[in-house]
N, C-alpha and C positions, 0 to 999 in steps of 0.2 A: 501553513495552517489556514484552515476556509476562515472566511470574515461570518463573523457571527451575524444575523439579519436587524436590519435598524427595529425597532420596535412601532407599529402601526395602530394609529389609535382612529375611531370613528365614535362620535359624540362620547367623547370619556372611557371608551369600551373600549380596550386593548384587543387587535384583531390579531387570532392566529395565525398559521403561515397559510399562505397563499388564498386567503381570502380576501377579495377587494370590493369597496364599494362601486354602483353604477359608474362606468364613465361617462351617462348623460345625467349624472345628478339625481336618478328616479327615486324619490324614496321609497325602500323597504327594496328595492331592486340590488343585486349583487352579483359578484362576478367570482367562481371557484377556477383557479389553474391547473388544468391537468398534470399527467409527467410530462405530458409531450410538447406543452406550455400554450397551449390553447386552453381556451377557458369555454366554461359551462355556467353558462345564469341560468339565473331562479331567483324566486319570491319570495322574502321572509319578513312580515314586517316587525317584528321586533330583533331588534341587535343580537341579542344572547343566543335567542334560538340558531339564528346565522350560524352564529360561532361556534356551537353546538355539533352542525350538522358538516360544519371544515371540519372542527377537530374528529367528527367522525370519519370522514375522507382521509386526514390527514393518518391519523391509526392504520387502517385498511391496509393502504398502500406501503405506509414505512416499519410497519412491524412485523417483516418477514424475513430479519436478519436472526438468525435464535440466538446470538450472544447479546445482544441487546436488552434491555428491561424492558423496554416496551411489548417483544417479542413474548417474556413471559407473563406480563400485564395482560395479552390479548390470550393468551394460552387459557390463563387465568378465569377471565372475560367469558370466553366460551365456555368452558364448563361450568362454569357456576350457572348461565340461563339455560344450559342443556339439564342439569339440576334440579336448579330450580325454575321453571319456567314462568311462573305467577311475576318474576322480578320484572320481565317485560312489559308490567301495565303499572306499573311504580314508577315515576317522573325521579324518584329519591334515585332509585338505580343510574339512572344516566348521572344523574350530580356526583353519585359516588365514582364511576365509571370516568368520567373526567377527572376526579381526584387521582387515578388512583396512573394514569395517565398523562398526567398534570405530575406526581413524581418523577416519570419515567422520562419527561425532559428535563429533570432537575438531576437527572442520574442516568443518562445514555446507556452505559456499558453496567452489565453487573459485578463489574470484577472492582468497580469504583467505589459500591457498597459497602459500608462497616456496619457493624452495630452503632459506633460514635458515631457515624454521620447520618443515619439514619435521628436518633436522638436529636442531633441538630437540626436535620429538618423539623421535624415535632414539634419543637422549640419556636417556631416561629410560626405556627399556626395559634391562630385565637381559641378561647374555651367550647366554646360553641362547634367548631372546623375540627377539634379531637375529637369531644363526642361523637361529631356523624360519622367519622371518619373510624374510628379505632376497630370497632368490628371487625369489621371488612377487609380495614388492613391485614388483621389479625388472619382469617378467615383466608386471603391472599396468601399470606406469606407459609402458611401450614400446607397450602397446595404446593410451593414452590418446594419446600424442605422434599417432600415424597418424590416430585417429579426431579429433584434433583437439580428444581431455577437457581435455590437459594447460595446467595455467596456468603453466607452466616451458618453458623451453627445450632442454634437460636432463634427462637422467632421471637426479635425485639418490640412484637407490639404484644406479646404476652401483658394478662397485668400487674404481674410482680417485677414487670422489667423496667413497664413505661411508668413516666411520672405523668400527670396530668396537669393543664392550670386551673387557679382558682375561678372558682365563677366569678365576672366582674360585677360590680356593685349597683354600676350602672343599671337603672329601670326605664325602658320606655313608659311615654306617660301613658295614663289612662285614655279613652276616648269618653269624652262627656255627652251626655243623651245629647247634649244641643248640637256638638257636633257629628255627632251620628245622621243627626234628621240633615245638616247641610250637606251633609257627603250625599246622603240618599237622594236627594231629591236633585243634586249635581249632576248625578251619575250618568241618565241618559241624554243630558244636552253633549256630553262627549263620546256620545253612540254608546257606553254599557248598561245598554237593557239589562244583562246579564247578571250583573253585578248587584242593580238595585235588586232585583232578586233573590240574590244568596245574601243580600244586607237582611232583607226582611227576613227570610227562613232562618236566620243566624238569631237575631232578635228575638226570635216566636219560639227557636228549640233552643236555643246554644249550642247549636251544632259545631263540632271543626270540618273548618274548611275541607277538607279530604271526605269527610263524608258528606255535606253540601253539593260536592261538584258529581260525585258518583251518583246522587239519587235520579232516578229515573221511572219513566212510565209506570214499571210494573213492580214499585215500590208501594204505589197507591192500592189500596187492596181495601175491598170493602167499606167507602166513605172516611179509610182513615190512612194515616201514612206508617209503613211500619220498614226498620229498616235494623243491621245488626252495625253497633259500633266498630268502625273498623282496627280504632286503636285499643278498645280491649279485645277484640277476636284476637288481631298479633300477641297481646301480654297473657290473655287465661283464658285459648283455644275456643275450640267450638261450643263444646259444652258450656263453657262457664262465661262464655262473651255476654255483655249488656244488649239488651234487644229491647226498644221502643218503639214504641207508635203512639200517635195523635189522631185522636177522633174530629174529622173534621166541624164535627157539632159545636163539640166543645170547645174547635179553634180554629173561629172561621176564618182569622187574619192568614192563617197558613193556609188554608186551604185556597182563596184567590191569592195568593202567591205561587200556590204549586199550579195551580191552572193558569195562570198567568203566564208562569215560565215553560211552559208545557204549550200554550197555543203559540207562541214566539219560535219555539222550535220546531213547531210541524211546520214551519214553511219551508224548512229542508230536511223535512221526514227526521231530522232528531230528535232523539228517544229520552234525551235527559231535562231534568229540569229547571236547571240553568246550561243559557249556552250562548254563542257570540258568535255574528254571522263574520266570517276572517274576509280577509282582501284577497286570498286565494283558495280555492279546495282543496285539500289535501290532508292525507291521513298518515300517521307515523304507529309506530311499534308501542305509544304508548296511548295513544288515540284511535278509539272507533266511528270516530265519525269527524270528520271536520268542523262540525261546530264545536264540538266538544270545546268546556274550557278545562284546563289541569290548573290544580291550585295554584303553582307559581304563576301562572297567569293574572289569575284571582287577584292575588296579593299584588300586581305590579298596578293592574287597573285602578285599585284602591287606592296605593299610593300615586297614582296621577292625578285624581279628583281629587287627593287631599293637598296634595304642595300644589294645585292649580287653583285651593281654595286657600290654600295659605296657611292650615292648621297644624301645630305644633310646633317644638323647636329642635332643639338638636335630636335627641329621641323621641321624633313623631310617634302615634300610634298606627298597628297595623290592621289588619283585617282581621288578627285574632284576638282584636281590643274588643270587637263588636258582643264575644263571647261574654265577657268581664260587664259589658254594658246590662247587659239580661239575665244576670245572676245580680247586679245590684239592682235593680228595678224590681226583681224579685223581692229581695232583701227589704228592699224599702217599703213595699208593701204588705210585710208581715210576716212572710213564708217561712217555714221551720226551714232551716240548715240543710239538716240531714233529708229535706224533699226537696233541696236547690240539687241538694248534691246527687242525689241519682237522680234527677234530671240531665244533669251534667256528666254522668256516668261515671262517678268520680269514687273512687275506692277508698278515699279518707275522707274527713270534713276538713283536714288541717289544709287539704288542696284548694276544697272550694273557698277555705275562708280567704287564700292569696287571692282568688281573683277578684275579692272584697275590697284589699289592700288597695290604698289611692281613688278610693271613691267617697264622698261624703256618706260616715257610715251613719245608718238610725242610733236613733236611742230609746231607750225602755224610762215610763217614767218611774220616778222614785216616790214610794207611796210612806215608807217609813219616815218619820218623825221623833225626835228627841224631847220628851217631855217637858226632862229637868237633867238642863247643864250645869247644875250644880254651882252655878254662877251668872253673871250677866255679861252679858257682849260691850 
């Protein structure tokens, strides 16, 4: 029986097979093994993306056995972006695409598969890791029934089949204005221009980071910003999607922010308005330009300036605290509810009031009076 491989770690990040750090120490430099057991370097300088672009080598190559699960992971794989093609510029696609991959070494052969064991793996993902994940699987395992992958009768990620867990109780904290302005003004002593950037625009709109990172040049249209929500376009289609704009008259702070992030990028002809100049060039399947940043990035940058400034504790705040900051600042200054909330793009009030929750909320004075308590104090 082969020896199972030692398990490889590089700063806390578990390294897939056959991807290895520089052997001169270079950081952000990395070493891929071929089959033929030469290696191929390249430049990555964050860890995950490395590991990212092994476990998509590693796919390539070992999923052309068809009794295998990974064989019809990748079958899967492929027609779903022949399908649907738009999945390709979604960063969510590859994280799912690793999940779903990421099973397929926890179950080699498909004849190993039950419904029970299927269940037990589920079982040990967090609430958060079902949610992303259950679709998809679902969506996976409905192609295998047709092409005849499945070793089930059943598609166990149905959802009268799966049970889900509770959401946990746990809140990260809020981000308070004061820490907000220290992160911002952090930001570019550790090179992200970038960043203070999409801090500002985040502040000025509420924007989520996903649509932050897409805005670009020709979002600016006539002295104001206008752009379509891209998480209500997914939930109620073209027609009924949220679409905003900002006059830059009326809001000047955003407007030298969008030019600001706008003249940082023409120094390498990038079109977006936040962007981060990398340690190398290079363009991937989910990226048009190398500067580009993709939100998971976003979010990693933010949390560097924040534990390098030392703010929070066990549940830091993240970059979509910065959201929750500019809806109370609103609040605090008088704004009707229901005008935070489509600002917000937000289809209830009960929504926008959570990102109230954990902030020091206003109060309304009390003008009523009790004349006669019928007795004395």
């Amino acid at each position: 029986m082969p020896r199972k491989p030692q398990e490889r770690y590089f700063q806390g990040v578990l390294l897939p097979d056959n991807l290895y750090p520089d052997d001169s120490g270079r950081p952000g430099y990395w070493r891929y093994r071929r089959p033929d057991r030469t290696f191929k370097r390249f430049i990555e300088p964050d860890t995950h993306e490395a590991c990212a672009i092994a476990e998509e080598n590693n796919a390539a190559r070992s999923g052309t056995d068809r009794s295998t699960t990974l064989y019809a992971v990748n079958q899967y794989i492929n027609y779903a972006e022949k399908l649907r093609p738009g999945l390709l510029k979604k960063e969510s696609w590859y994280n799912r695409k690793n999940a779903m991959r990421g099973f397929a070494k926890e179950y080699p052969t498909r004849t190993a598969i039950m419904e029970e064991t299927v269940w037990r793996w589920w079982d040990t993902l967090t609430h958060s890791q079902q949610g992303l994940r259950r679709s998809e699987f679902r969506r996976m395992w409905a192609y295998w029934l047709r092409k005849n992958y499945s070793p089930t009768q059943k598609n166990p990620f149905d959802k009268d089949m799966l049970q889900g867990k509770e959401r946990p109780t746990v809140e990260r904290e809020r981000l308070s204005v004061e820490d907000y302005w220290r992160i911002y003004h952090h930001a570019p002593s550790m090179g992200y221009n970038g960043l203070q950037v999409a801090m500002g625009i985040a502040l000025t709109t509420m924007l989520r980071r996903s649509d932050i990172v897409a805005l670009q040049a020709v979002n600016v249209q006539s002295n104001r910003l206008e752009l379509t929500v891209h998480k209500s376009l997914e939930q109620r289609g073209q027609i009924r999607a949220a679409r905003l704009h900002w006059t830059f008259d009326k809001h000047p702070e955003l407007a030298d922010l969008v030019q600001r992030g706008l003249a940082y990028g023409a120094r390498s002809n990038c079109p977006y308005v936040v962007s981060h100049k990398p340690l190398r060039h290079n363009t991937s399947k989910a990226k048009t330009h190398s500067w580009q940043i993709l939100p998971n990035a976003l979010s990693k940058q933010f949390a560097k300036v924040r534990d390098d400034l030392k703010i929070g504790g066990e549940h830091p705040p993240t970059f979509h605290e910065v959201r929750s900051t500019g809806s109370y600042l609103l609040a605090e200054q008088g704004e009707e509810i229901t005008d935070i909330m489509e600002s917000m793009a937000h289809s209830e009030v009960e929504m926008t009031k959570l990102y109230h929750d954990g902030h020091p909320l206003p109060s309304e004075p009390v003008l009523l009076r009790v004349k006669d308590f019928g007795g004395e104090f």
